[in-house]
ROMI-602861 format. One line per 5 residues: number of its first residue (from 1); their letters; for each residue x, y, z of C-alpha. Coordinates in steps of 0.001 Angstrom, whole numbers. Example, Ala and Ser with C-alpha at 12.3 -4.5 7.8 and 13.67 -1.06 7.14 Angstrom:
// ROMI-602861
1 = as = 12300 -4500 7800; 13670 -1060 7140
This chain:
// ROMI-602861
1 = xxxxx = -31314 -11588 8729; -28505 -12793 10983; -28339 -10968 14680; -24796 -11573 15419; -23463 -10871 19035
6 = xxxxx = -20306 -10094 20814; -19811 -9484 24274; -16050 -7626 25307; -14976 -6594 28521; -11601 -4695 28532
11 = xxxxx = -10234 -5977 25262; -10175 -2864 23060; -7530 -4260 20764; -8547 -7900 20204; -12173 -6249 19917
16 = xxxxx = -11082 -4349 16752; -10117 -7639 15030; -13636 -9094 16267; -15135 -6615 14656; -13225 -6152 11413
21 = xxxxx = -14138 -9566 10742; -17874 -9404 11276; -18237 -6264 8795; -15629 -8075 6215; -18803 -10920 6036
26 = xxxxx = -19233 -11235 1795; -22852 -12160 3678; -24217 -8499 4427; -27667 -8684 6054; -27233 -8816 9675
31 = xxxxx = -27422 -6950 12407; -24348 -6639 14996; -24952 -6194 18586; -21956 -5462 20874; -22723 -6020 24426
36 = xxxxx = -20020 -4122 26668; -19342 -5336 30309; -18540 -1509 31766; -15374 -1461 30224; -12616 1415 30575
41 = xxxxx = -10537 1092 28307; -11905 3273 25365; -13959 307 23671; -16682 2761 23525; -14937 5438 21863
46 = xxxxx = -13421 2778 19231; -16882 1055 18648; -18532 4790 17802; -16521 5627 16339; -17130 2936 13183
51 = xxxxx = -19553 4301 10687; -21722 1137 10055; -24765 1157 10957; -26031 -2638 11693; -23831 -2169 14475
56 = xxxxx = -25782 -1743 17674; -23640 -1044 20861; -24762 -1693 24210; -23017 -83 27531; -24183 -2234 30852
61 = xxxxx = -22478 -2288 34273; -19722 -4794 34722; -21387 -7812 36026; -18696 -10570 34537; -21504 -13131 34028
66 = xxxxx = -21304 -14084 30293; -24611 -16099 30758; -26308 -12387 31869; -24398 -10190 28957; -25325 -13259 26165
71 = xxxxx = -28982 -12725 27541; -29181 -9012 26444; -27827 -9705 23783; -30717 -12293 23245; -32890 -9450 24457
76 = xxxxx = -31632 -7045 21314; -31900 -9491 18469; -34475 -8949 15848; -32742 -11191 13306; -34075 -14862 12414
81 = xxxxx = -30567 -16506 13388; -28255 -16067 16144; -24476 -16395 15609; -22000 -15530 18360; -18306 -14070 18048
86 = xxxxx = -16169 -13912 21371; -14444 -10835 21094; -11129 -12271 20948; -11931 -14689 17495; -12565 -13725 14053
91 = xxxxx = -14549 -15275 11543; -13379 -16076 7870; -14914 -13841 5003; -17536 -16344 4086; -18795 -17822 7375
96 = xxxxx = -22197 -16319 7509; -22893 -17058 4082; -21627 -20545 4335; -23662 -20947 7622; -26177 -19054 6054
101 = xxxxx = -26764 -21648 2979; -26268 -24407 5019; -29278 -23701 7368; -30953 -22377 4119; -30053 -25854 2063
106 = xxxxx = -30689 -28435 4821; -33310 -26471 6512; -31618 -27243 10090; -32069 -25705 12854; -28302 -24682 13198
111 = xxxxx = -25136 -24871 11978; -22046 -25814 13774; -18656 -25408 12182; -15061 -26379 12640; -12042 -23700 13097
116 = xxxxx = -8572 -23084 13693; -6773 -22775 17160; -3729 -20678 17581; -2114 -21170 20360; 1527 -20585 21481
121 = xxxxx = 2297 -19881 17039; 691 -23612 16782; -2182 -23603 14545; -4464 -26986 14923; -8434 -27775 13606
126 = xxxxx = -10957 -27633 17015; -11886 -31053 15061; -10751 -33567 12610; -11618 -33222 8853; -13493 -36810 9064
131 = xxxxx = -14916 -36896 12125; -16326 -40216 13216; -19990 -38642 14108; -22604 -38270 11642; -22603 -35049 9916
136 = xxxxx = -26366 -33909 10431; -29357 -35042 12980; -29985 -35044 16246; -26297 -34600 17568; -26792 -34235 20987
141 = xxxxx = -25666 -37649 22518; -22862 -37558 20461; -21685 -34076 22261; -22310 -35665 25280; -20285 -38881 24474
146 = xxxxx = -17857 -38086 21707; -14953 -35617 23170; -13898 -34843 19535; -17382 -33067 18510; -16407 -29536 20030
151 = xxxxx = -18916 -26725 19569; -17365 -23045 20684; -19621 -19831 20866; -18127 -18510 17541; -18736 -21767 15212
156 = xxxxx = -22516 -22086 15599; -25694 -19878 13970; -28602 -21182 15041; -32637 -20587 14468; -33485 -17132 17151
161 = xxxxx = -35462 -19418 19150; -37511 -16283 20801; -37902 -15304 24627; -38716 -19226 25401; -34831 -19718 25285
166 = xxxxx = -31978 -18496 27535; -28817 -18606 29403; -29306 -19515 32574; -28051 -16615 34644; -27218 -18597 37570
171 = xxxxx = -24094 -19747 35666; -21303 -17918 35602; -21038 -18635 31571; -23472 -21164 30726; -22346 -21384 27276
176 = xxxxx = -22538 -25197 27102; -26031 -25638 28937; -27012 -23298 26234; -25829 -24950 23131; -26854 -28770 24836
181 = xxxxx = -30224 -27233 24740; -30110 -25929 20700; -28782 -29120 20064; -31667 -31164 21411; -33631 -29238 19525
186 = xxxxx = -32536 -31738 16664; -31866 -31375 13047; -28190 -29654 13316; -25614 -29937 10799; -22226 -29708 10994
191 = xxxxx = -19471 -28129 8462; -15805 -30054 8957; -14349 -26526 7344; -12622 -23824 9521; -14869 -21091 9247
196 = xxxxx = -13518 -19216 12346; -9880 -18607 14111; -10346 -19316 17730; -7471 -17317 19724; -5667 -18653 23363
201 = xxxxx = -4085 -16540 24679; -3194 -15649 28164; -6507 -13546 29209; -8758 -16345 27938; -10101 -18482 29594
206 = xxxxx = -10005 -21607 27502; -6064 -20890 27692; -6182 -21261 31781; -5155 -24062 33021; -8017 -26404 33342
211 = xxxxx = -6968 -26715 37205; -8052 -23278 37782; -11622 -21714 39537; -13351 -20923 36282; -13093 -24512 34755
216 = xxxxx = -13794 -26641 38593; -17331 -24423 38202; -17501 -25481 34994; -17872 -29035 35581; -20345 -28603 38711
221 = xxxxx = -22597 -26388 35819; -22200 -29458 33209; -23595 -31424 35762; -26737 -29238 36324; -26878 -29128 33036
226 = xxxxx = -27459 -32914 32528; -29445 -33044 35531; -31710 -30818 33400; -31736 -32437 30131; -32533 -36189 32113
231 = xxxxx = -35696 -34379 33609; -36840 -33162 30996; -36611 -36612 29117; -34413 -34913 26317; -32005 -37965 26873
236 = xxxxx = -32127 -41336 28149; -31234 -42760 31637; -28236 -44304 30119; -27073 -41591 28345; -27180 -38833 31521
241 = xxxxx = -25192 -41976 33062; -22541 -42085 30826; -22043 -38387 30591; -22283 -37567 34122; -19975 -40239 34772
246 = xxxxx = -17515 -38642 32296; -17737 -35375 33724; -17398 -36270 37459; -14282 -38298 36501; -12640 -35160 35136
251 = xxxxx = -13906 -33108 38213; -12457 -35038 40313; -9154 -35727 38830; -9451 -31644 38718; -9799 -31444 42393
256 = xxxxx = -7274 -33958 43687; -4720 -31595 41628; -5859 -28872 43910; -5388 -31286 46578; -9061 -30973 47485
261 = xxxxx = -8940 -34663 48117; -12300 -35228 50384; -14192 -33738 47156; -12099 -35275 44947; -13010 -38716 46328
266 = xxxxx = -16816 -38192 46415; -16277 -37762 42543; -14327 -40837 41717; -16668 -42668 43822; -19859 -40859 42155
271 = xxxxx = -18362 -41462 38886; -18099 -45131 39216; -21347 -45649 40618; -22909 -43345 37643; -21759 -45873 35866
276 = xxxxx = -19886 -48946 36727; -17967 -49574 33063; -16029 -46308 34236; -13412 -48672 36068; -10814 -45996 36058
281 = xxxxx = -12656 -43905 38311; -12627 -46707 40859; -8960 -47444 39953; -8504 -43379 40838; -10603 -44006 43642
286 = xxxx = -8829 -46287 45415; -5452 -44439 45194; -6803 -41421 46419; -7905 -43325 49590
């Protein structure tokens, strides 16, 4: 069985969609847990009143910490895989079973698909249909080096992995700390098709501007986030260098936007000593001086 989750906060309408796609599945044995962030706009009402019962709906104070709400989810699911939907994507008819076989087939750990983007009437793939990564391993460095291998909370169904596994609530989302750890884990494949339609709109986030709050936090939780996996010894020296480097570069180009320049500097600088083949962070470095 498949525990799929879904956490909404104020997004009756999009929520319907969510939802219509998850009971649509031509794969029928999971389990659907909705975990609502205090909402007041009638999602309860609309979620009751659906007569299906794998659904499982779950009222909690608003909070606005995805990392906490993806936890009870966690908490809830009895299933042997774990997908995700964000209440404002849909799936494809198939996509559980696809994932489903594939996991079955391969005997991976997860699954990690591609999907559509619609944004502004533009439709686009999250990632090429011949990537340049290998299709099935231990994937992990290449998430951390290749910016074309994109995994988003609705295209990957992983193995539950059991209370030893969670978000880390002191990140405001924590969706990519997450997913870094299932990936080192190993043994992941990846499908090139579009199994899910990711929506940007302008109340989500990946649609902000990537100068905004949410996405400066972001990077400083990527960074923990490495931090993490180098202690641990889940990647090398070299890699952690590399990515850290990466992702203080596009802090910091972040932050002189914002005109935060004293932090912005630090960054260029860090990202150049992180690793010294990362010349245009010294370049940027050097300007913003």
């Amino acid at each position: 069985m498949i525990s799929v989750i879904t956490i909404t906060y104020n997004r009756k309408d999009l929520l319907k969609n969510a939802v219509q796609s998850v009971l649509d599945q031509t794969f029928g044995d999971f389990e659907y847990i909705i975990v609502d962030d205090g909402s007041t706009d009638g999602t309860e009402q609309m979620i009751k009143s659906i007569d299906d019962k794998r659904i499982r709906y779950y009222h909690t104070e608003h909070c606005g910490y995805l990392s906490r709400l993806r936890n009870i989810g966690l908490d809830h699911a009895t299933g042997e895989w774990i997908a995700f939907l964000d209440s404002d994507d849909t799936w494809h008819q198939s996509a559980l079973e696809k994932m489903r076989a594939t996991l079955q087939n391969y005997s991976s750990n997860s699954v990690v698909s591609n999907a559509f983007v619609i944004e502004n009437g533009q439709t686009t793939s999250l990632f090429k249909k011949e990537p340049s990564f290998q299709l099935r391993g231990n994937l992990l460095q290449q998430k951390l080096l290749d910016n074309t291998f994109m995994v988003c909370t609705c295209c990957i169904c992983f193995r539950n992995p059991g209370p030893s596994m969670r978000f880390n609530e002191n990140m405001r989302s924590g969706d990519n700390d997450f997913f870094l750890r299932i990936l080192s884990l190993g043994n992941t494949f990846v499908l090139t098709e579009e199994l899910a339609t990711i929506y940007r709109h302008p109340k989500n986030m990946t649609a902000v501007i990537a100068y905004e709050a949410p996405f400066i936090q972001a990077y400083y939780e990527d960074l923990e986030s490495l931090k993490f996996l180098r202690q641990k010894k889940i990647i090398s020296s070299l890699t952690y260098r590399q990515a850290a480097s990466s992702c203080s570069y596009k802090l910091a180009r972040n932050l002189l936007h914002l005109k935060r320049k004293t932090e912005s500097r630090t960054n260029f600088l860090r990202a150049f000593l992180l690793f010294p083949l990362n010349f245009k962070a010294l370049i940027k470095f050097f300007f913003s001086v």
